[in-house]
N, C-alpha and C positions, 0 to 999 in steps of 0.2 A: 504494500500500500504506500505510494507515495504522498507523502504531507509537505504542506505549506512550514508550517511554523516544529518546530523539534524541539522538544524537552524531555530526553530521556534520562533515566540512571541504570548502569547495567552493574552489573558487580560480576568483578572476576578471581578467580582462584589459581592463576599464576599468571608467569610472564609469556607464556605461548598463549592464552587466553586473551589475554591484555592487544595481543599480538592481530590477531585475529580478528578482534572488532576493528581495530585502526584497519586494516585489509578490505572488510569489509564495507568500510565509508571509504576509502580510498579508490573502491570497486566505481563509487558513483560520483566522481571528481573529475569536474572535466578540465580544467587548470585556469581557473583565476578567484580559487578559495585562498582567501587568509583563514589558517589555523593559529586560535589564540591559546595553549596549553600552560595551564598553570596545577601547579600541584609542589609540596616539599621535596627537598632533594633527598632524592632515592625512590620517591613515589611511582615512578614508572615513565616517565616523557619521552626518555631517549627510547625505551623498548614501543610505546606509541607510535614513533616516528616511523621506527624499524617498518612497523606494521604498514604502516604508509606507504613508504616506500615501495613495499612489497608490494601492495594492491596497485601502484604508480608504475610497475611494471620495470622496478628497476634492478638489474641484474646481482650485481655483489651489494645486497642490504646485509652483509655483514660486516660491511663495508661503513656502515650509518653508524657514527656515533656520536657522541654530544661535542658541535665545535665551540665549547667552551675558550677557548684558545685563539682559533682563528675567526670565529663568532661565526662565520656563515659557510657552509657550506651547500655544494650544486649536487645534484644525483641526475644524471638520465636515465628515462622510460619513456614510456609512451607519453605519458606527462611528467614534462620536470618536478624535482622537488626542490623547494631551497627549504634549507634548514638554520634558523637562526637563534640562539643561545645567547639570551642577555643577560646570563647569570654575572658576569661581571662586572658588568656596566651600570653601574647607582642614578650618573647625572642625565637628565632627559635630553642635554646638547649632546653628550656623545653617541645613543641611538640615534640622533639625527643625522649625526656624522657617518653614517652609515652608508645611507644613500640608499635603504629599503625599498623607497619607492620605484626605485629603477627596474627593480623586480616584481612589483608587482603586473598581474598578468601576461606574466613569461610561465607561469607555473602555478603549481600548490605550495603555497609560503606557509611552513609549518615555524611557527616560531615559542618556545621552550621561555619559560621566564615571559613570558608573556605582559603581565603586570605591570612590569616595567618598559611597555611600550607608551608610548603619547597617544593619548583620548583623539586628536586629531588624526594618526594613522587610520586609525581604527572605521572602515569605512568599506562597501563594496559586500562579495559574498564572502562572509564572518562567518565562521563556526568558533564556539567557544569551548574547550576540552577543561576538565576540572578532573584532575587525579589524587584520591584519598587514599590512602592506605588504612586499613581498616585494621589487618593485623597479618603477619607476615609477610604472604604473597597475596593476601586479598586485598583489591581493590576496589573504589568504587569510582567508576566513570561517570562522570555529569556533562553531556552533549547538549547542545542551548546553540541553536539559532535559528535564523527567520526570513531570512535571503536565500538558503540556499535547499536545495528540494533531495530529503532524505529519507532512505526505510533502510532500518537496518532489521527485517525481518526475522525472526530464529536466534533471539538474542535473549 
């Protein structure tokens, strides 16, 4: 069933789970989503992205991990992925310094630390990921958005 507006919560029981749902909304990405993923470190974002990735048809997703470091990294597939980590970045001029918008609608911008993005990026088809951990490996996913047309069916 495909819906207008999305507010789902899925709770998952590891990180191939976790893996899986990102897969499965990445299955219906046609490449000009911003993903806004917020969650504590360790929560799960980088294994989300994976998943991404994966469903984005990109070959070495093992390849995908947090660029904490070099803050953005590129994946090809059939739809690009860019992957953006602002875990370092405190001040809102140096996300700008960035030059994120260059990227947008080249791809699915999957961006990690999300929060500390500017209220004015924030714009276009938005998906918003929310990752809890709940207790070990369980999770809970919170999916929120209203621009962009999603079922994740069997979940």
């Amino acid at each position: 069933m495909t819906q207008r507006s999305v507010n789902l919560e899925i709770r998952t029981g590891s990180e191939e789970e976790t893996r899986q749902i990102a897969e499965r909304l990445a299955g219906q990405l046609i490449g000009d989503e911003l993903i806004l993923i917020t969650g504590e470190l360790g929560a799960g974002k980088t294994v989300f992205v994976q998943g991404l990735a994966s469903g984005l048809g990109v070959e070495a997703v093992d390849s995908v991990c947090s660029p904490s470091f070099t803050l953005i990294n590129l994946y090809r597939g059939r739809v690009d992925l860019i992957h953006v980590d602002l875990y370092r970045l405190e001040d809102p001029d140096q996300v700008a310094d960035l030059g994120l918008e260059d990227y947008l609608a080249t791809g699915v911008m999957a961006v990690e630390w999300a929060e500390r993005l500017p209220e004015d990026f924030r714009a276009g088809r938005m998906i918003e990921i929310s990752i809890a951990v709940e207790a070990d490996d369980r999770r809970l996913i919170k999916i929120k958005t209203s621009d962009v047309y999603l079922s994740l069916e069997n979940h």
